[in-house]
N, CA, C and O atoms as a DFTB+ gen file, in Angstrom:
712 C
 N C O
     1  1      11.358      -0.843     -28.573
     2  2      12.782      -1.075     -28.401
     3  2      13.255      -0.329     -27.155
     4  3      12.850       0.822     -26.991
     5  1      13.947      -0.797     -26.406
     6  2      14.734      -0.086     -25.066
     7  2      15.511       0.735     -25.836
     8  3      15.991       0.637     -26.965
     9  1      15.540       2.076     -24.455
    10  2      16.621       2.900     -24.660
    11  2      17.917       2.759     -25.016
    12  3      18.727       3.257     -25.799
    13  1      17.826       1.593     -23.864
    14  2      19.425       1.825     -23.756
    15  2      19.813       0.268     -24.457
    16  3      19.094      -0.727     -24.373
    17  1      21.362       0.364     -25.278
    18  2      21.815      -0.596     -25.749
    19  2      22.029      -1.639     -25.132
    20  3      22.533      -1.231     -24.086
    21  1      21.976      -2.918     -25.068
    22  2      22.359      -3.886     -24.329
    23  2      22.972      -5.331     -25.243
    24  3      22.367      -6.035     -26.051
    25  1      24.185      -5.412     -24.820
    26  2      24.708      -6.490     -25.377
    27  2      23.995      -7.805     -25.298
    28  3      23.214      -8.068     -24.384
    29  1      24.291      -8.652     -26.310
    30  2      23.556     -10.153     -26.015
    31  2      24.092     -10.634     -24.756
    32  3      25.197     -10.410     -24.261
    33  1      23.243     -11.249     -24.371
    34  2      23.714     -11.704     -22.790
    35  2      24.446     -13.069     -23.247
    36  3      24.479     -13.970     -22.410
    37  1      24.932     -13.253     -24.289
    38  2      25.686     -14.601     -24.618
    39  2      27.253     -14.181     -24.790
    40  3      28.262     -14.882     -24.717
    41  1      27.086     -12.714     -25.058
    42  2      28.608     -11.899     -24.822
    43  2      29.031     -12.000     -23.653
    44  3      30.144     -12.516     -23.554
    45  1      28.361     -11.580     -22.411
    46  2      29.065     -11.025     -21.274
    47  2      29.892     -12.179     -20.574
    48  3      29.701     -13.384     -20.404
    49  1      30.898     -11.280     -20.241
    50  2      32.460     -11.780     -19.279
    51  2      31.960     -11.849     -18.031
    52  3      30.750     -11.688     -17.872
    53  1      32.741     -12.080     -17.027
    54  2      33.167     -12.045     -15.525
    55  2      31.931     -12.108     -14.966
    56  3      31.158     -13.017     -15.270
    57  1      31.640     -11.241     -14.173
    58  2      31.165     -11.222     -12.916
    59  2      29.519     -11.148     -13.834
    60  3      28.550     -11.661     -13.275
    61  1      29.366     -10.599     -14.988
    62  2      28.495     -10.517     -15.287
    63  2      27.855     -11.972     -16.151
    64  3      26.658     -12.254     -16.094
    65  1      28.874     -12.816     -16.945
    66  2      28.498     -13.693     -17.033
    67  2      28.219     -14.828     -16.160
    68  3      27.498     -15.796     -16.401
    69  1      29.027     -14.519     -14.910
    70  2      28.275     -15.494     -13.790
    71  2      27.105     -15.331     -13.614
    72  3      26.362     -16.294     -13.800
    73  1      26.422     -13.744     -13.097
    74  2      25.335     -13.911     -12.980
    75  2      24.711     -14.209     -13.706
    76  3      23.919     -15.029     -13.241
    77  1      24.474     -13.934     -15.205
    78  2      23.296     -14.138     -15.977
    79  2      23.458     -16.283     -15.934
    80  3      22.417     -16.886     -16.196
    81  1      24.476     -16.962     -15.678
    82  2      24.314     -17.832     -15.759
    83  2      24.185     -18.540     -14.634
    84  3      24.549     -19.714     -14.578
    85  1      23.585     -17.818     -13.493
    86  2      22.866     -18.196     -12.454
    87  2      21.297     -18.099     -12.314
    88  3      20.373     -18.658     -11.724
    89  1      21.610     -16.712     -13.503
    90  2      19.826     -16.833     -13.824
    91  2      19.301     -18.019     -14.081
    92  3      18.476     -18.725     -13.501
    93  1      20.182     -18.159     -15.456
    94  2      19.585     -19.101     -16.271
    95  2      19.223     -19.890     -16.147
    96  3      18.288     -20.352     -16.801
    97  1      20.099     -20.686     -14.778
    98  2      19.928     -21.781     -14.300
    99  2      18.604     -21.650     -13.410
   100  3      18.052     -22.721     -13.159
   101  1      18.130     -20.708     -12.995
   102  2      17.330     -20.419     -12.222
   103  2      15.861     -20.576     -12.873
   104  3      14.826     -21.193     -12.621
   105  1      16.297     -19.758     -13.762
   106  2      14.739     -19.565     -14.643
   107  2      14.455     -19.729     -15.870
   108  3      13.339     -19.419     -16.287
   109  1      15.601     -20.349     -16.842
   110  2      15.709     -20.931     -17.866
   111  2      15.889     -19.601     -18.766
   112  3      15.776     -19.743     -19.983
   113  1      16.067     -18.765     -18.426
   114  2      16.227     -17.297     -19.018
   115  2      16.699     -15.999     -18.483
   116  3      16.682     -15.899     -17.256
   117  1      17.021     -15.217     -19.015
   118  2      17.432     -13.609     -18.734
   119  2      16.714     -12.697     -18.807
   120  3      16.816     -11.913     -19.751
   121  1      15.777     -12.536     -17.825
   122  2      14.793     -11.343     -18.467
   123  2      15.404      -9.999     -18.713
   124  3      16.071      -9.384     -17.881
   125  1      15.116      -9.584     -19.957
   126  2      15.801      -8.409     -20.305
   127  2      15.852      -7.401     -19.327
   128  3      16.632      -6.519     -19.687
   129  1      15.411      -7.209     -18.394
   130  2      15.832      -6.239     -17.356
   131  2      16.496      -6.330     -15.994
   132  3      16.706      -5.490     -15.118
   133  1      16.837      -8.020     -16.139
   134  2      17.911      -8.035     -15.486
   135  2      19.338      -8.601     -16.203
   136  3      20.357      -9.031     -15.661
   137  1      18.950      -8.403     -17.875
   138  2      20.252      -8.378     -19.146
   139  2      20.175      -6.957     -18.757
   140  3      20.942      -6.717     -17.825
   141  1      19.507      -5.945     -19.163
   142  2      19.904      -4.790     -19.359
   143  2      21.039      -4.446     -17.558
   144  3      22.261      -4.350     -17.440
   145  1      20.011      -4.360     -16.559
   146  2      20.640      -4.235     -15.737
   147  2      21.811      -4.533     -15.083
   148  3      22.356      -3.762     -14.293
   149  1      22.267      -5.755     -15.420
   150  2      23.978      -7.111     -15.184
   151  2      24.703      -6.033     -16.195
   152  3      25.718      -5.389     -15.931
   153  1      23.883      -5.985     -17.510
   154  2      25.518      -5.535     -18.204
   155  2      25.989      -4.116     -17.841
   156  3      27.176      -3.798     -17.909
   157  1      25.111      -3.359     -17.492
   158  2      25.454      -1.716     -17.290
   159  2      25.911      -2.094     -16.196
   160  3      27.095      -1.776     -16.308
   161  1      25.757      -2.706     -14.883
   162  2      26.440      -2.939     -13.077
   163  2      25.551      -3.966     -12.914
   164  3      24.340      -4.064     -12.717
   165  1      26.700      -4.877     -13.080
   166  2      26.463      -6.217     -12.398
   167  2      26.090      -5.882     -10.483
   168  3      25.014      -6.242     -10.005
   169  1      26.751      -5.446      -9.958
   170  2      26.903      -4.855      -8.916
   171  2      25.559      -4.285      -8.129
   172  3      25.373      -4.148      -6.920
   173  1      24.625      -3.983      -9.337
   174  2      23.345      -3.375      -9.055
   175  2      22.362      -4.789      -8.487
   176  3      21.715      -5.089      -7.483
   177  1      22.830      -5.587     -10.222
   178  2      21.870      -6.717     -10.366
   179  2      22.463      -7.771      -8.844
   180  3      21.584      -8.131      -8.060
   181  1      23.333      -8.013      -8.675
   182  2      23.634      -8.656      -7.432
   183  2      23.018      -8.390      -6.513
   184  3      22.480      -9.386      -6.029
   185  1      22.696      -6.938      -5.692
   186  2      22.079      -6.289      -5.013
   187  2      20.630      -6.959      -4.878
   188  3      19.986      -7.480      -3.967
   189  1      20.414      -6.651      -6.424
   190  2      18.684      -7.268      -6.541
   191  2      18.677      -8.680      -5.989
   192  3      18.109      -9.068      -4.968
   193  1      19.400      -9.371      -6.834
   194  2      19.130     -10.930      -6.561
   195  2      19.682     -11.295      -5.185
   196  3      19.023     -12.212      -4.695
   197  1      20.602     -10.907      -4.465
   198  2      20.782     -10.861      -2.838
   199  2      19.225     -10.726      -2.092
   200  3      18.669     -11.469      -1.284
   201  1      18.819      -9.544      -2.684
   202  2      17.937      -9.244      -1.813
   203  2      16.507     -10.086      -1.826
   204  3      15.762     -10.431      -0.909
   205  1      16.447     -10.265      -3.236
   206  2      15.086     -11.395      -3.264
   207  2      15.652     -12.651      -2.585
   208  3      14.821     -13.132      -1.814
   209  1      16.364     -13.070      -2.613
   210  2      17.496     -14.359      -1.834
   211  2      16.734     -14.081      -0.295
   212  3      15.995     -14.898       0.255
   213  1      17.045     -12.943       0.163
   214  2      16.900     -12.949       1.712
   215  2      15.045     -13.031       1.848
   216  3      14.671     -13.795       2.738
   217  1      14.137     -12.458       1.207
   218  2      12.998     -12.474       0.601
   219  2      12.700     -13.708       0.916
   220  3      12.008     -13.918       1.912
   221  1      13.165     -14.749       0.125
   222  2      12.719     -15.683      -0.356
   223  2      12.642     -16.908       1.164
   224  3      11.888     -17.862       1.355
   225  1      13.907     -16.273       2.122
   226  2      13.627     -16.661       3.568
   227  2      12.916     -16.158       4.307
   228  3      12.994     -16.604       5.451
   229  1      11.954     -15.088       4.085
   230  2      10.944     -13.938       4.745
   231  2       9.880     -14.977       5.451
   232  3       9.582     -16.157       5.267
   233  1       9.472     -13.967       6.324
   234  2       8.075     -14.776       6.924
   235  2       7.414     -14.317       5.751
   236  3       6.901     -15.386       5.422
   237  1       7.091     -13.595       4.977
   238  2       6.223     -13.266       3.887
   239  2       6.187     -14.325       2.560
   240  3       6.984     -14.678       1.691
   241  1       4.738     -14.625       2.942
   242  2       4.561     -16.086       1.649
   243  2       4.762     -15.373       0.404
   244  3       4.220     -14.317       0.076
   245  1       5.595     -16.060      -0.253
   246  2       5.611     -15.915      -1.916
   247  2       4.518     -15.256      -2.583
   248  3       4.945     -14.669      -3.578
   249  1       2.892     -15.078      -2.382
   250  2       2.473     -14.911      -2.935
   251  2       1.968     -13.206      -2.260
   252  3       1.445     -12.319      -2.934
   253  1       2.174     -13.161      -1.374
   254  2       2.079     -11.776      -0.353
   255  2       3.449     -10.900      -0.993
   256  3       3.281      -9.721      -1.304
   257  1       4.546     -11.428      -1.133
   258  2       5.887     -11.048      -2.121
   259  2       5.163     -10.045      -3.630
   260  3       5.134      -8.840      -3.882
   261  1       4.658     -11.290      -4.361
   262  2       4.160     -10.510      -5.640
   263  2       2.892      -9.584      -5.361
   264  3       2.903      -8.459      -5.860
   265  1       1.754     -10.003      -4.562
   266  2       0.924      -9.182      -4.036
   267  2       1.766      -7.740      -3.998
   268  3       1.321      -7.184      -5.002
   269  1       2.346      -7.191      -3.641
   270  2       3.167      -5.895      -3.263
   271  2       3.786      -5.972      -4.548
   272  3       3.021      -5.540      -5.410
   273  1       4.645      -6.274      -4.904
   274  2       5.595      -5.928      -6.089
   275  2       4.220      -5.682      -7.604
   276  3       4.423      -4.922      -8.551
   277  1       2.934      -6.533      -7.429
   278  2       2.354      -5.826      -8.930
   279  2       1.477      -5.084      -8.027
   280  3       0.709      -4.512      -8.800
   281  1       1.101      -4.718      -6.661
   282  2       0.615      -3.361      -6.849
   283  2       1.203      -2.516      -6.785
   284  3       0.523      -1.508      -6.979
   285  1       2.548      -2.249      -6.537
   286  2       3.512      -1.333      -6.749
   287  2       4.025      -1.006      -8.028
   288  3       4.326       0.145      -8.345
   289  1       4.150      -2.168      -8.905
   290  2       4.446      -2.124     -10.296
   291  2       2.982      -1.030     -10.985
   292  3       3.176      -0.024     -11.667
   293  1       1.849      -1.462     -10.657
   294  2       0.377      -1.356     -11.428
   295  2       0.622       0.721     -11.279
   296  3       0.564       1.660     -12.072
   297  1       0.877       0.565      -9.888
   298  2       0.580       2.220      -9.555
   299  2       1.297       2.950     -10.161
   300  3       0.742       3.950     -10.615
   301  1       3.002       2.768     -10.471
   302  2       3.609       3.315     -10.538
   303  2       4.199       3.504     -12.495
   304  3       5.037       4.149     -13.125
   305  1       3.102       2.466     -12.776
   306  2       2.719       2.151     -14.052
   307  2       4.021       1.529     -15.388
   308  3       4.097       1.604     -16.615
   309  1       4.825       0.962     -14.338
   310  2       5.949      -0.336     -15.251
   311  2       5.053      -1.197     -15.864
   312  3       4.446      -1.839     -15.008
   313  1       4.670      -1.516     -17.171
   314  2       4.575      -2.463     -17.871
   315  2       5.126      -3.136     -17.941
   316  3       4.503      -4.050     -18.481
   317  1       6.331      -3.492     -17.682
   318  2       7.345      -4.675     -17.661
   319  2       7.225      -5.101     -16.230
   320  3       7.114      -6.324     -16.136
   321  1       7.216      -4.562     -15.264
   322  2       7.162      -5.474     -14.256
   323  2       5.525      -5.995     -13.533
   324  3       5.451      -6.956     -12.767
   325  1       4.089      -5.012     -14.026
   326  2       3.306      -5.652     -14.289
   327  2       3.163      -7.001     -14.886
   328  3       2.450      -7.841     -14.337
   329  1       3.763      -7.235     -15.913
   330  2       3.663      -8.498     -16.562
   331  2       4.382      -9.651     -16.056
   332  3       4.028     -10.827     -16.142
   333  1       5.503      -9.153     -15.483
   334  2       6.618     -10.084     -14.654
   335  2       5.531     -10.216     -13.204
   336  3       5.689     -11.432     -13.093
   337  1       5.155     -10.082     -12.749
   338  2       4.409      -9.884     -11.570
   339  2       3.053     -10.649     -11.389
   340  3       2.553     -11.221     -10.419
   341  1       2.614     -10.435     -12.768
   342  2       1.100     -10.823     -13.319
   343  2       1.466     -12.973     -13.300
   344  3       0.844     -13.953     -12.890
   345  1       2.767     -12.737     -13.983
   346  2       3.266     -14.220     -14.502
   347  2       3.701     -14.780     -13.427
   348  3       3.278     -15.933     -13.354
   349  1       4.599     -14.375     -12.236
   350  2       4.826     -15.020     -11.240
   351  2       3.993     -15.031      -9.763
   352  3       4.339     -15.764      -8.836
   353  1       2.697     -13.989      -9.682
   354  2       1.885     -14.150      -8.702
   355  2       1.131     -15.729      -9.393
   356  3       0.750     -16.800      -8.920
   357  1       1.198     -15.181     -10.576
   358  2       0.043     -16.787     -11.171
   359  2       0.974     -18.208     -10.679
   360  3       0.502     -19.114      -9.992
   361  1       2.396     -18.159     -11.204
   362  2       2.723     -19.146     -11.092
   363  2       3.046     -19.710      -9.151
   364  3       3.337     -20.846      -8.774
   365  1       2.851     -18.415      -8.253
   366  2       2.842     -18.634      -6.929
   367  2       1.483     -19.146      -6.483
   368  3       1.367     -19.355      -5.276
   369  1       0.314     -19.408      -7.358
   370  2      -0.722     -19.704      -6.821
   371  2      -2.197     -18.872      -6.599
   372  3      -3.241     -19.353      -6.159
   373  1      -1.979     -17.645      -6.989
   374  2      -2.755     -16.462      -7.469
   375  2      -3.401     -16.769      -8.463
   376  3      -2.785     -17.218      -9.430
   377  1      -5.080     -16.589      -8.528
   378  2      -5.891     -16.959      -9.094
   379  2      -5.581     -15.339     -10.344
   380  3      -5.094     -14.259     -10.009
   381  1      -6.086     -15.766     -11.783
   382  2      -6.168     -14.572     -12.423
   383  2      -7.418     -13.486     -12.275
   384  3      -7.253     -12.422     -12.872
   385  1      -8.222     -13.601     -11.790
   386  2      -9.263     -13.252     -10.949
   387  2      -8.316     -12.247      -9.810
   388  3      -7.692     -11.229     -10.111
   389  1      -8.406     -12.746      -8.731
   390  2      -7.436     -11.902      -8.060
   391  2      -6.392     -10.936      -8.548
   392  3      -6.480      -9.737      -8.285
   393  1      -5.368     -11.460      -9.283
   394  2      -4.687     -10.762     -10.042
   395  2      -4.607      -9.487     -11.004
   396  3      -3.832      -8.531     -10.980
   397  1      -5.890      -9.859     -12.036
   398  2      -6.826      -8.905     -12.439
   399  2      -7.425      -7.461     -11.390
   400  3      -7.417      -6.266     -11.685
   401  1      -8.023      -8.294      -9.815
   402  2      -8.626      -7.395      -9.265
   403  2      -7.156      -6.611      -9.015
   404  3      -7.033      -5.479      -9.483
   405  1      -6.049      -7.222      -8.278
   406  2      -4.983      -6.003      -8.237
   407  2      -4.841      -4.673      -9.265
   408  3      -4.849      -3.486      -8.940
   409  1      -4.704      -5.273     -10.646
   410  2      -4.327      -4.192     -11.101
   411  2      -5.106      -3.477     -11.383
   412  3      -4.807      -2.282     -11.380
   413  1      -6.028      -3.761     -11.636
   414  2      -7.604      -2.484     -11.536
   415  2      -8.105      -2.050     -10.568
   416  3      -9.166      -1.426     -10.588
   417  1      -7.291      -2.351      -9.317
   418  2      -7.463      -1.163      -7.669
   419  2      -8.753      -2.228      -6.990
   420  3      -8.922      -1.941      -5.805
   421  1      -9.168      -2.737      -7.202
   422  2     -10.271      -3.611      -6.834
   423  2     -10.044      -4.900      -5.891
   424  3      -9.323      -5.878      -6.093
   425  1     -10.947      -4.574      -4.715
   426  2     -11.005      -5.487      -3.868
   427  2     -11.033      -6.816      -4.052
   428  3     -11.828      -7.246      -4.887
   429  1     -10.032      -7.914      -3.194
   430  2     -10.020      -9.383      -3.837
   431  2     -10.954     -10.032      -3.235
   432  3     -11.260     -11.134      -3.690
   433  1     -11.686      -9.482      -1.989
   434  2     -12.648      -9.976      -1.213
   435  2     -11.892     -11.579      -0.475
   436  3     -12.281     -12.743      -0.394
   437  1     -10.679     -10.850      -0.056
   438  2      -9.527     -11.801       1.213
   439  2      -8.974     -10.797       2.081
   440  3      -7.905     -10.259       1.792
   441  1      -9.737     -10.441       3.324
   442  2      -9.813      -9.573       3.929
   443  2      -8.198      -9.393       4.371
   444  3      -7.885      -8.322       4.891
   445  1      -7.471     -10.123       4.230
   446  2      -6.249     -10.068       4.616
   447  2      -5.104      -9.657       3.567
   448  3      -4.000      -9.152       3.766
   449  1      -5.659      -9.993       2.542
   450  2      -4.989      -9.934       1.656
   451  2      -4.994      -8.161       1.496
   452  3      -4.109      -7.306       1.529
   453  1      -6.555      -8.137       1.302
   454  2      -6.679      -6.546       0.874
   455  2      -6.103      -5.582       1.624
   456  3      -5.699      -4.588       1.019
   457  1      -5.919      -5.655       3.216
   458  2      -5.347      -4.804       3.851
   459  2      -3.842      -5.127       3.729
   460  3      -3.192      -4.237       4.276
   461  1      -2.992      -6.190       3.149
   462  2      -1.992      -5.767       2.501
   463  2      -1.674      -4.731       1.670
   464  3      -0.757      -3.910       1.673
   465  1      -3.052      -5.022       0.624
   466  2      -3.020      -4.053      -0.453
   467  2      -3.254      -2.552      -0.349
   468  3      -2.688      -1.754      -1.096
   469  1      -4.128      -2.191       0.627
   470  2      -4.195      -1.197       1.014
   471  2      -3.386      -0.192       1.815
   472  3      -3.314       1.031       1.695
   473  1      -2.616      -1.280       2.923
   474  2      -1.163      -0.656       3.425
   475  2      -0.097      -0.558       2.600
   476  3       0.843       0.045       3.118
   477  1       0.132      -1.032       1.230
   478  2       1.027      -0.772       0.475
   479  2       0.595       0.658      -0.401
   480  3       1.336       1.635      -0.513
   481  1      -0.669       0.546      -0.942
   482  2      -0.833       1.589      -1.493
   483  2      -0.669       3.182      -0.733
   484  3      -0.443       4.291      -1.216
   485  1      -0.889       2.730       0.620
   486  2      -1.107       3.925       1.391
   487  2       0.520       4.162       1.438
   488  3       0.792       5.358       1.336
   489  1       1.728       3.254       1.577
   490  2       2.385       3.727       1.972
   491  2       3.289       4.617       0.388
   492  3       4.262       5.371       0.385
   493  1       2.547       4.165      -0.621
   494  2       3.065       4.435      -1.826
   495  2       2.209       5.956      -2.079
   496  3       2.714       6.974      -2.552
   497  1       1.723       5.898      -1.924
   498  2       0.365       7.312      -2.155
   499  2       0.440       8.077      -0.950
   500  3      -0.448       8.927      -0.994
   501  1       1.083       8.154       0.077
   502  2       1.271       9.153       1.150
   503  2       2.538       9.575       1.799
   504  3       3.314       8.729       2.242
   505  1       2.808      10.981       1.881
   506  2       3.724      11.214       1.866
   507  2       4.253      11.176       3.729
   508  3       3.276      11.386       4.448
   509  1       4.973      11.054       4.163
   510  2       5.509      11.015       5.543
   511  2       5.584      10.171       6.403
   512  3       6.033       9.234       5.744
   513  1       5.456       9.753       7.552
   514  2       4.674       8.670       8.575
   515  2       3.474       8.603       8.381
   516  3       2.884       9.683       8.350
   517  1       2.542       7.152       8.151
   518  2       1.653       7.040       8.374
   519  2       1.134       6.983       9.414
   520  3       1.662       6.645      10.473
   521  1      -0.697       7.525       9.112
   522  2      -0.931       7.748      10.478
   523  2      -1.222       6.129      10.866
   524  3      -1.082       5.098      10.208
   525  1      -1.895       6.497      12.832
   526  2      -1.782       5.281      13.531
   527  2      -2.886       4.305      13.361
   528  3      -2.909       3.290      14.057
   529  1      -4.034       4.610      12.256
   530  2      -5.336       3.660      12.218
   531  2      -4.752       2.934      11.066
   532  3      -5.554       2.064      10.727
   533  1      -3.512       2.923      10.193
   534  2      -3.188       2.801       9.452
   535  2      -2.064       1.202       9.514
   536  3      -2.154       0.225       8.771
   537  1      -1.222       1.391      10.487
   538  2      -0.028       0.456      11.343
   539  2      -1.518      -0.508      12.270
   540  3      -1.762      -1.713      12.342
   541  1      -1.919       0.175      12.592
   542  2      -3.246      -0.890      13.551
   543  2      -3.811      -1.709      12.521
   544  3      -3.724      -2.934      12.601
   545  1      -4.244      -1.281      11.794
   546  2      -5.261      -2.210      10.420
   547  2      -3.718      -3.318      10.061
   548  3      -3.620      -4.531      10.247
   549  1      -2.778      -2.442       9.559
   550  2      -1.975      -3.905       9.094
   551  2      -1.953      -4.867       9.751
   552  3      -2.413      -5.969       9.455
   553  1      -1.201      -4.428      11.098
   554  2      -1.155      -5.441      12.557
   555  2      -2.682      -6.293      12.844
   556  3      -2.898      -7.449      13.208
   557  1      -3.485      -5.295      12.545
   558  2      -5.088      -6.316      13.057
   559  2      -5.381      -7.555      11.664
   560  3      -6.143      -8.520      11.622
   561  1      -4.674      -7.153      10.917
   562  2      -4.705      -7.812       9.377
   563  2      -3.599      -9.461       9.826
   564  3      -3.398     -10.450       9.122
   565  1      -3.231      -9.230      10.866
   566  2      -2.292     -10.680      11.135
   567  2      -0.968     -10.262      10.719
   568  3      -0.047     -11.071      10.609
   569  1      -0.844      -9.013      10.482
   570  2       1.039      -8.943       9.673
   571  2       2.185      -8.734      11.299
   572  3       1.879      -7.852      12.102
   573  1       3.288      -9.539      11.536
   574  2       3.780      -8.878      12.264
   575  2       4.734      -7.570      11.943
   576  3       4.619      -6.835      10.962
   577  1       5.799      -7.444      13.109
   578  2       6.657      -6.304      12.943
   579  2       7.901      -6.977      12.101
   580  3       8.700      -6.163      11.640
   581  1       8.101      -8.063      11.904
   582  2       8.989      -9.017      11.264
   583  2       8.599      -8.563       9.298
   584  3       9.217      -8.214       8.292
   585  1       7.562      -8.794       9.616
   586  2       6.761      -8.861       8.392
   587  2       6.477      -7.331       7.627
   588  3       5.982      -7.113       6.521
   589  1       6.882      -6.574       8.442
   590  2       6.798      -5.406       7.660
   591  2       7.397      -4.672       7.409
   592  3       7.101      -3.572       6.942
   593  1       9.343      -5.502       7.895
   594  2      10.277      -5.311       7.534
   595  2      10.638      -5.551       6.272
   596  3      11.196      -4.955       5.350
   597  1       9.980      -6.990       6.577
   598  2       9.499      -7.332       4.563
   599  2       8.855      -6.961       3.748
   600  3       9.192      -7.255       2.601
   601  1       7.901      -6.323       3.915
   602  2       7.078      -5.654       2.938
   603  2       7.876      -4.122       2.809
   604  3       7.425      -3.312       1.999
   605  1       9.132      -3.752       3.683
   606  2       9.935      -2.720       3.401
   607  2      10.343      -2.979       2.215
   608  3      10.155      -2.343       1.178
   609  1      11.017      -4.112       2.430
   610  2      12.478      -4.514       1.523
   611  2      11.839      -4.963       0.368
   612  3      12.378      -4.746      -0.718
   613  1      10.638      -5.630       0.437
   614  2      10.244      -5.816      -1.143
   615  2       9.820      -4.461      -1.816
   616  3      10.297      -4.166      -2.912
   617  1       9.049      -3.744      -1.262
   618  2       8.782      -2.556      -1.590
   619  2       9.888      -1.350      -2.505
   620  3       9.709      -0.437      -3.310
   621  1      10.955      -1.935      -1.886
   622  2      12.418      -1.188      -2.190
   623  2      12.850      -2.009      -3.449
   624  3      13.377      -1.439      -4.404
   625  1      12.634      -3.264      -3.438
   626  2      13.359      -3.482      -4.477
   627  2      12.361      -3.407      -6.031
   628  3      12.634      -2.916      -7.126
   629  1      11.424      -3.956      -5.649
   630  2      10.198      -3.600      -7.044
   631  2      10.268      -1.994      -7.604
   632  3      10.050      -1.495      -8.708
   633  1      10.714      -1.392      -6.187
   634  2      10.943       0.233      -6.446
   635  2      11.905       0.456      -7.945
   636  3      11.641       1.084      -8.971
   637  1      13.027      -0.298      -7.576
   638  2      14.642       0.100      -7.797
   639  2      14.100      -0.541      -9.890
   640  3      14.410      -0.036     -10.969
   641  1      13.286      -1.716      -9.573
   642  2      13.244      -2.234     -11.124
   643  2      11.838      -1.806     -11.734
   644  3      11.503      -2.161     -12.864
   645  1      10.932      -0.916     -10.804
   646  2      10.317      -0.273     -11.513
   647  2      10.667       1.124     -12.403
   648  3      10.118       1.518     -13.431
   649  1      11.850       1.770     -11.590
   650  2      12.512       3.069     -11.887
   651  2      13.268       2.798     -13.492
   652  3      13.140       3.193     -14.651
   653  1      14.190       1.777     -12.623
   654  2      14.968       1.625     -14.284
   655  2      14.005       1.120     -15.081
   656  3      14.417       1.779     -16.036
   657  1      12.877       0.401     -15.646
   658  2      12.507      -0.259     -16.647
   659  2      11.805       0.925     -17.056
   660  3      11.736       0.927     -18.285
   661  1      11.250       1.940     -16.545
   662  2      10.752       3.145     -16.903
   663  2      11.415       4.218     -17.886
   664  3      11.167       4.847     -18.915
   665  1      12.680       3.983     -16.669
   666  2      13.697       4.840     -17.706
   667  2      14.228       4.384     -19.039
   668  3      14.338       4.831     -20.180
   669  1      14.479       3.389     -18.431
   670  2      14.714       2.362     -20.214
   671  2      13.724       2.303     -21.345
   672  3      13.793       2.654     -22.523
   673  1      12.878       1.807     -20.691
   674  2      11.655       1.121     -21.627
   675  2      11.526      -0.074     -22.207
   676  3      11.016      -0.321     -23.300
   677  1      12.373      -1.371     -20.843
   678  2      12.153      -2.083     -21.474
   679  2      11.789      -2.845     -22.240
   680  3      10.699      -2.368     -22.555
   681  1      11.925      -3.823     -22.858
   682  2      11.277      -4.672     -24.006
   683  2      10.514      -5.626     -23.164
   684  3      11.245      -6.536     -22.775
   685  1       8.919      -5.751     -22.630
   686  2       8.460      -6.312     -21.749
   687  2       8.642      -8.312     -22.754
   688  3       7.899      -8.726     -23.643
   689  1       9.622      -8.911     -22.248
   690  2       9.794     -10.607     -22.839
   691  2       8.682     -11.098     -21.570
   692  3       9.351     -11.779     -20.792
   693  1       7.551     -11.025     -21.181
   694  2       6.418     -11.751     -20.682
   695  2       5.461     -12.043     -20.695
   696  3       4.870     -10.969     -20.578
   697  1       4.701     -12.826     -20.760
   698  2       3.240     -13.061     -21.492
   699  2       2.124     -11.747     -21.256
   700  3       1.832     -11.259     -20.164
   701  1       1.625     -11.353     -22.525
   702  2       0.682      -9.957     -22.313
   703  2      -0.180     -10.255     -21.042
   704  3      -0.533     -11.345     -20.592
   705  1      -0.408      -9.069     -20.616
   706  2      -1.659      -9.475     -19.123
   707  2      -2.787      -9.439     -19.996
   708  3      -2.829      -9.003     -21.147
   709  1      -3.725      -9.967     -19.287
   710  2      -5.147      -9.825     -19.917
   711  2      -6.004      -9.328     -18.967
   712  3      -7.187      -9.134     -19.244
């Protein structure tokens, strides 16, 4: 059970029932952590969904998107957004094979892919500026400087819904990983 109380999302008014009924329309549902999140500050959840919005125009393919968000989820050890992550890298085209190798730290053997994975982890596992063999490998990996503006901003936001679902504890509503 989550921490924190959360009204049925069939209650909420204003600004908050717009959004959840933009979800809905979106994804045929409310995942409880962005119910929990709308009803405490809508304001927050807007933020989020703005920002995957601008995302979603990124040079960064959809599946390079979840690539980062479940190894960021895996490390930082959200079960709820592991599973959210697990379900929408699959449904972006991510083999479960691959997927699997993410969250068990293991190479996907897509040389491009992996030095995604590896510049994310590094930038998650090290503290300060990274060093310069580090920005070279991404760049030699095909990422531009465009592109790693995006892997900022996703980085930030998987951050923001890994923190709260931690603190909460959400109720993970997504198919178990295997």
């Amino acid at each position: 059970m989550s921490r924190i109380s959360v009204p049925a999302v069939e209650s909420a008014t204003g600004a908050t029932a717009d959004l959840f009924a933009g979800i809905k329309k979106s994804v045929g549902t409310v995942p409880n952590a962005y119910a929990a999140i709308g009803s405490l500050n809508p304001q927050a959840l807007q933020s989020v969904l703005a920002a995957d919005a601008v995302l979603a125009k990124s040079t960064l393919s959809k599946q390079d998107q979840e690539i980062i968000k479940l190894q960021i989820s895996t490390v930082a050890g959200c079960d709820y957004c592991v599973a959210a992550h697990s379900l929408v890298g699959k449904l972006s085209g991510i083999d479960q094979g691959t997927l699997k190798s993410i969250r068990q730290g293991e190479a996907t053997n897509d040389p491009k892919r992996d030095a995604l994975i590896r510049f994310v982890r590094t930038l998650q596992d090290t503290p300060g500026t990274i060093i310069q063999a580090e920005f070279d490998a991404i760049k030699a990996a095909g990422y531009s400087d465009v592109q790693l503006v995006d892997i900022s901003l996703t980085i930030a936001i998987i951050t923001f819904t890994n923190v709260f679902n931690r603190i909460n504890d959400t109720v993970v509503d997504f198919p178990a990983v295997n």
